[in-house]
Phi, psi and omega in degrees: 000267180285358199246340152314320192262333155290003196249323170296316178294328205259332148313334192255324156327311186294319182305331205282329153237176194254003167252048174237175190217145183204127205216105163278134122223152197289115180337300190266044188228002168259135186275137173275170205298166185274018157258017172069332187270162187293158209280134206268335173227141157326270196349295184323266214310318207270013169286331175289317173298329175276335171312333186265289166341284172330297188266010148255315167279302193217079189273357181233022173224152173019148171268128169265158177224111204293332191270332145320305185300344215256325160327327218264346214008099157245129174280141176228130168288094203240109171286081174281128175261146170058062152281338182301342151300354177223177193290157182289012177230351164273327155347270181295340154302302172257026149294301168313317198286295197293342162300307203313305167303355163259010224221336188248313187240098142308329158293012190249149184215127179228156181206116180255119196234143214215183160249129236241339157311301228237021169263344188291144195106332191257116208272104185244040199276011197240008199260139178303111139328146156210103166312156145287140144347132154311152164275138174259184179332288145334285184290336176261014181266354175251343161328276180331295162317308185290319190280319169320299157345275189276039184231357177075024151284177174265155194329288174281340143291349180282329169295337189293300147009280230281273230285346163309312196275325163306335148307308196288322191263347159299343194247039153200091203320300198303318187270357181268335178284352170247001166280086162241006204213128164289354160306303216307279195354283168325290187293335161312290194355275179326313193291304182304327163281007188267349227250000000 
């Protein structure tokens, strides 16, 4: 789900201009400082953040260094991903460090993604929100059908599948009314067809 829908944004960020840089990284893969607390200056974080380029990303060329790049204005995206993956006080450090980077480089577009439950305690009210679309009927009979699938049915037994457990899930109001989402969906599957 989300981490799918940054990897596309950052994907479609590289097409769109032509002097730019775009960077997914994984939250709990920028190393925090070795006393474990969070990083005391933007300068830090975004050294970290290049460090995780450098040793990920862009492993057979230069080591970059993003606060150079971003001086030089080359626009750059930097997509952190899974903060609900690392703790709510590494969280809120780098919710902060990345306002901080846009707050300093008009060319920087920073975008963060968390699942925002498993977020509590770490202050994100000034941050723009962006929901996936609830899934409708369809899409989710086609969830249902892709998890049969990779669950080793065959094609036309995963539609019978599909369109049984999307029944199966109308008829129990309350729980069809939180299947808007494809985790819920995914995770549902089994249990709605056991059911």
């Amino acid at each position: 789900g989300k981490s799918t829908l940054a990897a596309g944004f950052v994907l479609d960020t590289l097409g769109a201009l032509e002097r730019s840089l775009a960077f997914l990284v994984p939250a709990a893969s920028i190393a925090a400082p070795a006393d474990g607390t969070p990083w005391k200056t933007v300068r830090d974080f975004l050294r970290a953040v290049s460090t995780f380029v450098g040793g990920h990303i862009s492993i057979v060329l230069p080591e970059i260094d993003i606060e150079s790049v971003l001086k030089s204005g080359v626009e750059i995206t930097l997509v952190v991903d899974g903060l609900d993956e690392v703790s709510t006080a590494m969280a809120g450090s780098i919710l902060r460090h990345l306002a901080e980077v846009v707050d300093n480089w008009p060319n920087a577009q920073v975008v963060a993604s968390a699942r925002p439950t498993e977020l509590v305690g770490a202050s994100y009210a000034g941050w723009q929100l962006c929901m996936p679309a609830p899934l409708d009927d369809d899409e989710k009979h086609r969830l249902f059908a892709a998890e049969a699938v990779a669950r080793g049915q065959t094609t036309e037994d995963a539609e019978v599948t599909a369109a049984a457990t999307l029944q199966t899930l109308r008829e129990i109001p309350g729980i069809y009314s939180l299947a808007v989402t494809p985790l819920f969906c995914r995770l549902l599957f089994p249990r709605v067809r056991a059911y």
